[in-house]
C-alpha positions as CSV (number, residue, x, y, z in Angstrom):
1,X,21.1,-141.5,-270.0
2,X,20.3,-145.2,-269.6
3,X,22.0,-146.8,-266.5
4,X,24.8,-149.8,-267.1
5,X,24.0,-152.9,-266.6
6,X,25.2,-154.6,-262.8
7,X,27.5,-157.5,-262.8
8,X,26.3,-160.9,-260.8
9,X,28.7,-163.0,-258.8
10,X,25.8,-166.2,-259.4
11,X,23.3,-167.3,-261.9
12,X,20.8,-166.7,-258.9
13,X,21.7,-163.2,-258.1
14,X,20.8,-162.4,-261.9
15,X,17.9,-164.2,-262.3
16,X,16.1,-162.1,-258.8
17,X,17.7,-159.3,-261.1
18,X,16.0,-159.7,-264.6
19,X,12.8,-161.1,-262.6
20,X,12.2,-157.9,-260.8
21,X,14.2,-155.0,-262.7
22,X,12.7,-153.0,-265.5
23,X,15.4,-153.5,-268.3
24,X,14.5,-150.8,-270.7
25,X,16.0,-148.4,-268.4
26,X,19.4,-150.3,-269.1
27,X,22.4,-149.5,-271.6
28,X,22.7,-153.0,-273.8
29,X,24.7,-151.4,-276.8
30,X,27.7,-152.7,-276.2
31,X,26.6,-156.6,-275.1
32,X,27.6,-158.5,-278.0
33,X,25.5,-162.1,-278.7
34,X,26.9,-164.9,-277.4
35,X,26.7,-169.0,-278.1
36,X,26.6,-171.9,-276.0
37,X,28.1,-174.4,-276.2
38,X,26.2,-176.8,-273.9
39,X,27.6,-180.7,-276.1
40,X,30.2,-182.1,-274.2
41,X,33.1,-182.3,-276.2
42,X,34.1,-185.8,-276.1
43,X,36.4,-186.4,-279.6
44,X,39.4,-185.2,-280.0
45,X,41.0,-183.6,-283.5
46,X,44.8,-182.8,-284.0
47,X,46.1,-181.6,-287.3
48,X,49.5,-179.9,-287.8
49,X,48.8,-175.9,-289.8
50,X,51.6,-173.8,-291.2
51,X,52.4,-171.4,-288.7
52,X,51.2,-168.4,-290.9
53,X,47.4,-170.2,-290.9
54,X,47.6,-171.1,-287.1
55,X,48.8,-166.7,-286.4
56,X,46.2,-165.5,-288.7
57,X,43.3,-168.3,-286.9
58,X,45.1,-166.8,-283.6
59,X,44.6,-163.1,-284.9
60,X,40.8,-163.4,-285.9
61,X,40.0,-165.0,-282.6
62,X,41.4,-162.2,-280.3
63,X,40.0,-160.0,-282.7
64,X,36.2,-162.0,-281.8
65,X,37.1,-162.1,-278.2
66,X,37.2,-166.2,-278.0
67,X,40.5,-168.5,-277.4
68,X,41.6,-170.1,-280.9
69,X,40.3,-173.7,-280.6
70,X,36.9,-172.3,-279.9
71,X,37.2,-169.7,-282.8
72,X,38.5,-172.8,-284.9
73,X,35.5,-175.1,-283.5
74,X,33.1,-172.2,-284.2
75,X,33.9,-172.1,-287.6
76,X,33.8,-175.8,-288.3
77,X,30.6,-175.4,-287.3
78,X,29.8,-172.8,-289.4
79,X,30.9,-174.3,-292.2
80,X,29.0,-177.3,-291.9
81,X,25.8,-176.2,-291.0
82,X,26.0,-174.0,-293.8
83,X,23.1,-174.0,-296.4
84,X,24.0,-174.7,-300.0
């Protein structure tokens, strides 16, 4: 049985962690990927949804695990970087 993975309380205490630990003896099943979002967000967008869009957007983020202006943002994204 592989062991579970520690939590950190800092960047530093992980990072002496994964530089000396031998993580193939670790459980990363249930890790999910993750994205960054390191652009600051500088502009500003507000548009006005029927409330049955702005539930279901609201649904499909809790269901992703991310608040709904991220989940919304995300799939702006998506959809513009999108290949033809």
């Amino acid at each position: 049985m592989k062991k579970k993975f520690p939590k950190f309380k800092s960047d530093a205490e992980a990072e002496a962690f994964v530089s000396s630990a031998d993580l193939s003896e670790y459980d990363f099943s249930k890790f999910k990927p993750v994205r960054f979002e390191f652009q600051a967000k500088t502009e500003r967008v507000n548009m006005r949804l029927p409330a049955e869009l702005l539930n279901a957007v609201r649904k499909k983020a809790k269901a992703a695990g991310m608040p709904y202006q991220r989940f919304i943002r995300a799939t702006l994204e998506h959809a513009v970087s999108a290949k033809k």
